[in-house]
MARDOZA-596499 format. One record per residue (C-alpha): residue in three letters; x, y, z. Coordinates in steps of 0.05 Angstrom, whole numbers, plus 5000, padded with zeros to 4 digits. Last residue first. Example, Ala and Ser with C-alpha at 12.3 -4.5 7.8 and 13.67 -1.06 7.14 Angstrom:
2
SER527349795143;ALA524649105156;
END
This chain:
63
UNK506650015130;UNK505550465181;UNK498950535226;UNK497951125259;UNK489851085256;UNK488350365253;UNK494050185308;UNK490550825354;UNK483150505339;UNK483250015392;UNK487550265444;UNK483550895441;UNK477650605453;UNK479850165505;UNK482450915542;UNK476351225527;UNK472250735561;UNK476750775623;UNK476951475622;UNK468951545613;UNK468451085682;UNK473551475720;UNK471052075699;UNK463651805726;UNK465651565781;UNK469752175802;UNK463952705794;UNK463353175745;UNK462553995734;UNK467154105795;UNK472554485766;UNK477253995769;UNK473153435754;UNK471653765691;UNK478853815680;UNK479353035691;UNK473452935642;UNK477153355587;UNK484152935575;UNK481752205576;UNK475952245536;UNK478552755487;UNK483752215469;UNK477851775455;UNK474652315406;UNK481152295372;UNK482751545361;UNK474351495347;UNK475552045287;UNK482451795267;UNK479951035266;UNK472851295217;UNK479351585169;UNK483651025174;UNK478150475165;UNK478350505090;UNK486150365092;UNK490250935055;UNK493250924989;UNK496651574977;UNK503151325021;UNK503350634985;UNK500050005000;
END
């Protein structure tokens, strides 16, 4: 596969990959300020954080 030719699940991966690493920076920050409670950033961190796992190889993958 060359550099123009990109997997069909690299674009969908980037959006998750992104929206996962959102997960893990914002909730604590909300927590900060008091907008969100600890079980529930701990519980959107933890989702985020299998998310990202799974979509990060899709997204950044080199070939």
């Amino acid at each position: 596969m060359t550099t123009s030719e990109k997997s069909p699940y690299h674009t969908p991966a980037k959006f998750v990959g992104l929206a996962a690493l959102a997960g893990t920076i914002l909730p604590p920050v909300a927590f900060l300020f008091g907008a969100m409670s600890l079980d529930i950033v701990k519980g959107i961190m933890f989702v985020s954080t299998i998310l990202w796992f799974v979509a990060a190889p899709w997204w950044m993958k080199v070939d």
